[in-house]
C-alpha positions as CSV (number, residue, x, y, z in Angstrom):
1,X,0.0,0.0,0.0
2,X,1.1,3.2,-0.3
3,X,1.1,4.4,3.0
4,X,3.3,4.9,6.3
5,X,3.0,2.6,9.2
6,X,1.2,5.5,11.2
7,X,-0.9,6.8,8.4
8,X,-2.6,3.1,8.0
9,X,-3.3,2.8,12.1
10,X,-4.6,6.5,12.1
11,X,-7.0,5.0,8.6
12,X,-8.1,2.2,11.1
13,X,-9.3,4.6,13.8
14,X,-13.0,4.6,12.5
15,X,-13.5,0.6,13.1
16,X,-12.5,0.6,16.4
17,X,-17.1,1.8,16.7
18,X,-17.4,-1.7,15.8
19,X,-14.4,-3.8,16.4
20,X,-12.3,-4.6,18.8
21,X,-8.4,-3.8,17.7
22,X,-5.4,-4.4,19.1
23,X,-2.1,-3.4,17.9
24,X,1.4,-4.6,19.0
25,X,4.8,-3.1,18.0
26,X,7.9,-4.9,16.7
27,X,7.1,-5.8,14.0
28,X,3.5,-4.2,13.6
29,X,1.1,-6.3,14.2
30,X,-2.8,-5.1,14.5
31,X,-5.5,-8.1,15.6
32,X,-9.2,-7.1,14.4
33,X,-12.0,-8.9,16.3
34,X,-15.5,-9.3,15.7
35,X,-17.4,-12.0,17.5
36,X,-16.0,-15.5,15.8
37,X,-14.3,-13.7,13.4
38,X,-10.4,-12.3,13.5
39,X,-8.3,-9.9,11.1
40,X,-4.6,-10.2,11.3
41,X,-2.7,-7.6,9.5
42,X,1.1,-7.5,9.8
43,X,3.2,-4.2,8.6
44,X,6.1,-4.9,6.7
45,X,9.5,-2.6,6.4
46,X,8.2,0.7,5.4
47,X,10.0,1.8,1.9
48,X,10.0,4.9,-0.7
49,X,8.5,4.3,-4.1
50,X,10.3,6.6,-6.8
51,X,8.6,7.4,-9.6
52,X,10.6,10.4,-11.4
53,X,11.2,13.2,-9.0
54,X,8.0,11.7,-6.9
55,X,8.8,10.0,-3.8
56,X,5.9,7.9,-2.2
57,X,5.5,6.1,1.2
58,X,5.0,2.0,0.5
59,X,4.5,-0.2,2.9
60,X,4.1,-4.1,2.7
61,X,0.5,-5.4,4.1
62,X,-0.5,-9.1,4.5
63,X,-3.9,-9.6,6.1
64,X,-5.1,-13.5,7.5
65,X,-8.7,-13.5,8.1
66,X,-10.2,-16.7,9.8
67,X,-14.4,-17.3,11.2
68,X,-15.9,-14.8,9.0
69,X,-19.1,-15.8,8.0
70,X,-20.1,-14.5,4.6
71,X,-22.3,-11.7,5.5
72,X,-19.7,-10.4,8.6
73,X,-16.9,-10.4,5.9
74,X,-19.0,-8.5,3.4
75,X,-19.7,-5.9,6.1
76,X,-16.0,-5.7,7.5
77,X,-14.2,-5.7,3.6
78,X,-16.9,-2.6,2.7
79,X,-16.0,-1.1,6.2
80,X,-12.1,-1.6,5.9
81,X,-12.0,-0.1,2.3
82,X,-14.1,2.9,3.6
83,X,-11.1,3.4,5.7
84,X,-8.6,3.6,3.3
85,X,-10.4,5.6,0.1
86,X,-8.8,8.7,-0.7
87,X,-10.6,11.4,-2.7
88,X,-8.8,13.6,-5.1
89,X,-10.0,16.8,-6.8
């Protein structure tokens, strides 16, 4: 993603009104719960995209989800993006 460690916890601010979430340092590590069903996201190494003179955060994000059922999953995925949509203009 292209985004710093801090900006992606700050994006997850607005699902802590539904979910629980906890967060552990070294490496990041951020546990989303929801009844049965869990979110695991690990932060890699944050890095610098270069793309002619622009420089861009990057950061490496692997997310495990386990005892979703379909409808929690649907709500949680349309949540989660909400967090991370950027508008332009």
């Amino acid at each position: 993603m292209t985004i710093t460690h801090a900006e992606f916890l700050r994006s997850l601010r607005p699902l802590k009104r539904h979910y629980q979430i906890k967060i552990s340092d070294d490496p990041p590590h951020i546990v989303i719960t929801d009844g049965t069903g869990q979110v695991h996201i690990s932060l890699g190494p944050q890095d610098i995209q270069k793309l002619a003179n622009l420089r861009l955060p990057s950061t490496e994000v692997e997310l495990t989800l386990k005892g979703f059922k379909d409808l929690e999953l649907e709500v949680f995925w349309s949540r989660f993006e909400l967090c991370f949509r950027r508008g332009g203009g």
